[in-house]
Each structure stands twice: as structure tokens, then as C-alpha cells.
C-alpha positions in Angstrom: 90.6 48.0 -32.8 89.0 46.8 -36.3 85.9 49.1 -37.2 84.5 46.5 -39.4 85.1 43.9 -36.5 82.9 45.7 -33.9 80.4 46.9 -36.9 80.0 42.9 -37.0 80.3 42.6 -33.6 76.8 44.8 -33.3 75.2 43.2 -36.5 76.0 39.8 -34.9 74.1 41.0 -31.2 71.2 42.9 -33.2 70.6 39.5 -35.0 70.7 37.5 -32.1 68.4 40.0 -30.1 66.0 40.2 -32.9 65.9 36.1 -33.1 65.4 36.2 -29.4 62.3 38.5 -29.9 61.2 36.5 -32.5 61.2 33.3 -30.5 59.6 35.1 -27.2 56.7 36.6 -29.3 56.3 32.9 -31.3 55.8 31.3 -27.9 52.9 33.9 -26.5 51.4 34.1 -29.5 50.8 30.4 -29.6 46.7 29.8 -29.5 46.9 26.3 -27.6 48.9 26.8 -24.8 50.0 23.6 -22.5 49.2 23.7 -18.8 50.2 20.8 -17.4 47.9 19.3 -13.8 47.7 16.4 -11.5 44.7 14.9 -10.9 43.5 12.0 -8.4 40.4 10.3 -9.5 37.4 9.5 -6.8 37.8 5.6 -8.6 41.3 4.6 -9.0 42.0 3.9 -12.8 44.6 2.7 -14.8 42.5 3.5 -18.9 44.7 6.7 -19.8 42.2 7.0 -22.6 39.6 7.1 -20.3 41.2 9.3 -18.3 42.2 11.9 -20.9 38.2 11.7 -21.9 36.8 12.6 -18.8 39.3 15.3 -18.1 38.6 16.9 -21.6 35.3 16.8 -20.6 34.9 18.6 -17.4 37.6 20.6 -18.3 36.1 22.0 -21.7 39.8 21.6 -24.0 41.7 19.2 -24.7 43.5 17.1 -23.0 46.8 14.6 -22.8 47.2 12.1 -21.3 51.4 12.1 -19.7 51.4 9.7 -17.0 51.0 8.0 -13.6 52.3 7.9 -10.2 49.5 5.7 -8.7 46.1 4.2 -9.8 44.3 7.5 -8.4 47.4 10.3 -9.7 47.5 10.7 -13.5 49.4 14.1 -14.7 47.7 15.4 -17.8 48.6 18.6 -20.3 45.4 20.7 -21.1 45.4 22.9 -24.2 44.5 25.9 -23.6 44.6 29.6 -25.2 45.4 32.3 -22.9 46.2 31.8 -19.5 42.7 33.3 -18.2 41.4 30.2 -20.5 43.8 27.8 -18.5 42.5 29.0 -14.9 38.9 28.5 -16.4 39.6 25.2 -17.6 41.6 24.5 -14.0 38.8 25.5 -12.0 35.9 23.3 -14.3 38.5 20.7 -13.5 38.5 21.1 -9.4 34.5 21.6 -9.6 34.1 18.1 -11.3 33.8 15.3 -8.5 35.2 12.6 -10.7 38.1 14.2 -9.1 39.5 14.3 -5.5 41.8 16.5 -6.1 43.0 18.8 -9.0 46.5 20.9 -8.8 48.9 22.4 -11.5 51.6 20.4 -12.2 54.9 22.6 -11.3 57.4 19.9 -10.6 60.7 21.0 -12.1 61.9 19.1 -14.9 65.5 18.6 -15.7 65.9 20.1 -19.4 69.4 18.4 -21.0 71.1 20.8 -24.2 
């Protein structure tokens, strides 16, 4: 066995781990957050802008708009701090009767390389 090949070996995985930690800490140490909800409006709509106003609203962050499945469904991704500041934000959300119904979004999405 090479000595110099496994010393590279370990530099190689120490590099690696330490860009992996780098990456982890990046991501939790991001200030605006993205939780992603559905919503079903009381009064079907089809404004997105509208939509995205009235959910930044009553939900106290800011808000974007995604998309639709329906006049009443609209998915939406709220920026948010900390995840104590999302389930805040989520429960504003569910209090406001603009809105039937108010639910995380945790459909899977398909991720391609």
C-alpha cells in the first residue's frame, strides 16, 4: 500500500466531511427559512397576487406565491426564520377565516441530479 496514497485518501474524506459541515451549517443558519402550505380560500380565486397579499398578511412574513390545483387550493412558500417562527406564522394562517383550510405542504417532490 502507498502511504502518500492513503495520506490523500484521508485529506480527500476530511475535505469532503468538512464541505459537508459547511453546507449543513449554511442551510440552518439561513435567517428566511421556506415552509411551504396549502391553503383553500372561503372565495375561490384565481389573482396569485392577491392571494400572496392576503396570505402575507395574516400570516405576518412573507409570502410566495407557487401554484394552483383549483380556484379555492393555492400552495404558497412563507419565509420564515426559525421553525418556532414558521409554526407561528402557520397557526396566524389557520386562525384567519379568509381561509377554509390551512395545511403544510409535504408532498414529495421528485429532485433530478
Amino acid at each position: 500500500m502507498n502511504p502518500s496514497g492513503s495520506v490523500l485518501g484521508a485529506l480527500a474524506l476530511a475535505a469532503l466531511a468538512a464541505l459537508a459541515a459547511c453546507s449543513t451549517s449554511a442551510a440552518e443558519a439561513d435567517p428566511r427559512a421556506e415552509m411551504r402550505v396549502l391553503v383553500k380560500l372561503a372565495k375561490p380565486s384565481g389573482d396569485a397576487a392577491a392571494i400572496a397579499r392576503a396570505v402575507e398578511q395574516a400570516a405576518g412574513t412573507p409570502a410566495r406565491y407557487l401554484a394552483s390545483s383549483s380556484p379555492q387550493w393555492h400552495a404558497l412558500a412563507l419565509h420564515c426564520g426559525a421553525p418556532a417562527d414558521c409554526d407561528a406564522a402557520l397557526q396566524r394562517l389557520r386562525a384567519d377565516r379568509a381561509f377554509a383550510a390551512v395545511q403544510r405542504d409535504e408532498r414529495r417532490r421528485i429532485v433530478t441530479p
